[in-house]
C-alpha positions in Angstrom: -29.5 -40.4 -23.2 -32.8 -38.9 -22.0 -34.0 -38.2 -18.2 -37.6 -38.5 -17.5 -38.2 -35.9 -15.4 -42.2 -35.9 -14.8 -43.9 -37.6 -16.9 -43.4 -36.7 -20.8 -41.1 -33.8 -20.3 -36.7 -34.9 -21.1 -33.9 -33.5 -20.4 -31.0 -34.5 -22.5 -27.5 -35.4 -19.9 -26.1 -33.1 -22.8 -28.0 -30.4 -21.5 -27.8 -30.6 -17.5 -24.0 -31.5 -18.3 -24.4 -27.6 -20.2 -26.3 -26.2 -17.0 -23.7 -27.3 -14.5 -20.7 -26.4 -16.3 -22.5 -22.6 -16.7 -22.8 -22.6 -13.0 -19.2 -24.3 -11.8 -17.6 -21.6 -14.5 -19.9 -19.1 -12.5 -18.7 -20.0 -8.9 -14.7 -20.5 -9.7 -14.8 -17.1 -11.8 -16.2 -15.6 -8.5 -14.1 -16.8 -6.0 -10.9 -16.0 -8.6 -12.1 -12.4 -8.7 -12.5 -13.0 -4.5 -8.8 -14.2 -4.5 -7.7 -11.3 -6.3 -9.2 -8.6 -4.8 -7.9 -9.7 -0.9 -4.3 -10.3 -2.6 -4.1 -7.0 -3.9 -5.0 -5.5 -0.5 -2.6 -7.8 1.0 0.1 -6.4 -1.2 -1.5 -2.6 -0.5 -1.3 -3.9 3.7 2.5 -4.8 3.2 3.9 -1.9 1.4 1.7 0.5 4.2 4.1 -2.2 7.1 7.2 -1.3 5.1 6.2 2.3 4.6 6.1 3.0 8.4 9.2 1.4 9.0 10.5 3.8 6.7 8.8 6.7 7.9 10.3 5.8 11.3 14.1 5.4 10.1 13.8 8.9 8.3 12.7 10.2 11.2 15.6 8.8 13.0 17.9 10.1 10.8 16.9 13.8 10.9 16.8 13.4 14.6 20.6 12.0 14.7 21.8 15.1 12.3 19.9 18.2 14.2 20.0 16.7 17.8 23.0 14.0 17.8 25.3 15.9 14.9 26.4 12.8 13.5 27.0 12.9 10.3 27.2 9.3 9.9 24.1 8.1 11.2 22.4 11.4 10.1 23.6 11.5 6.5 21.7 13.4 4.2 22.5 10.5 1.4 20.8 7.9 3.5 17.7 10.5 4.1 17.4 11.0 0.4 17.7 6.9 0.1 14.8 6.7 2.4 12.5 9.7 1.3 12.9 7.5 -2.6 11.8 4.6 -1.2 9.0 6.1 0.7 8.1 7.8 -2.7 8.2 4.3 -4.4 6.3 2.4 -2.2 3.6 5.0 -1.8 2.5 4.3 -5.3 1.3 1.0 -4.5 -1.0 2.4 -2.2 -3.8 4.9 -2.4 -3.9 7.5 -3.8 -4.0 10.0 -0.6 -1.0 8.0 0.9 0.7 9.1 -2.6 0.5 12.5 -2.2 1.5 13.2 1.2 4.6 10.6 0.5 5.1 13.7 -2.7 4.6 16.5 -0.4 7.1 14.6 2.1 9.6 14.2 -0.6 9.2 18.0 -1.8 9.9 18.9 1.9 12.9 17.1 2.2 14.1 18.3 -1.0 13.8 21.8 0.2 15.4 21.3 4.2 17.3 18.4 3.6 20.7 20.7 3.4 19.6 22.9 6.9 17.9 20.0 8.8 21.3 19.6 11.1 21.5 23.3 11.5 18.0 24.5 11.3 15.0 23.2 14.3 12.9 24.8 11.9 13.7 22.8 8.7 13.8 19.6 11.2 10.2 20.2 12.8 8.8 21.0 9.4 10.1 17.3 7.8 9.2 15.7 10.6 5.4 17.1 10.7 5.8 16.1 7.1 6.7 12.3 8.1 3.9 12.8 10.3 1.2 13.5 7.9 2.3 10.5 5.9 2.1 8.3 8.9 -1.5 9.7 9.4 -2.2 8.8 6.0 -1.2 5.0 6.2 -2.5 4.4 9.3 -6.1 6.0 8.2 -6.0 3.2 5.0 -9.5 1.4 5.0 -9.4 -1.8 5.8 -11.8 -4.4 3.4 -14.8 -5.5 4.9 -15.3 -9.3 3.4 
């Protein structure tokens, strides 16, 4: 089937059929590629929620063993619990979230066993937690 369009010039149904398939593939593929990127920064804007929360009960807990000296709520096993999952869910993040979450970790691993004993090793994790806080709070925010 032929459509007169002016005169002696056709254009086949076959063909504008063609053309408008072109240009539906052309929008959905756009707004899939749309859809994905504000998921992913969803899923980057969740882990950085959880990641504070973390940051905060870390904090907690060295505060509870140097000030408090309870070693139940100020366990060191319950601080290393906290520093791995900080380390985990900084990798879903960017990249300079990562590294302070590392240098946090490295930190802890070095004061963890003096933090109820020494201000010192306490202040210094806890400008560690700091940094890291800094970090995920300084995360860009998408402009769409």
């Amino acid at each position: 089937m032929k459509i007169s369009i002016s005169g002696t010039e056709t254009i086949n149904v076959f063909q504008l059929t063609a053309v408008f398939s072109m240009l539906f593939a052309l929008v959905g593929f756009s707004y899939n590629v749309w859809r994905m990127e504000i998921t992913e920064y969803n899923n980057v804007r969740s882990a950085s929620f959880e990641l504070l929360l973390q940051l905060s009960e870390l904090e907690s807990i060295i505060y509870a063993a140097h000030y408090d000296q309870d070693v139940i709520q100020g366990s060191p096993r319950k601080g290393w619990i906290k520093v791995n999952l900080i380390a985990d869910l900084s990798v879903v993040t960017e990249p300079d979230i990562q590294t302070a979450a590392e240098a946090l970790k490295a930190d802890w691993q070095l004061n963890w066993e003096s933090v109820a004993s020494d201000e010192n090793s306490a202040m210094q994790v806890v400008g560690k937690i700091d940094d890291t806080r800094l970090k995920v709070r300084q995360l860009p925010v998408p402009l769409n």
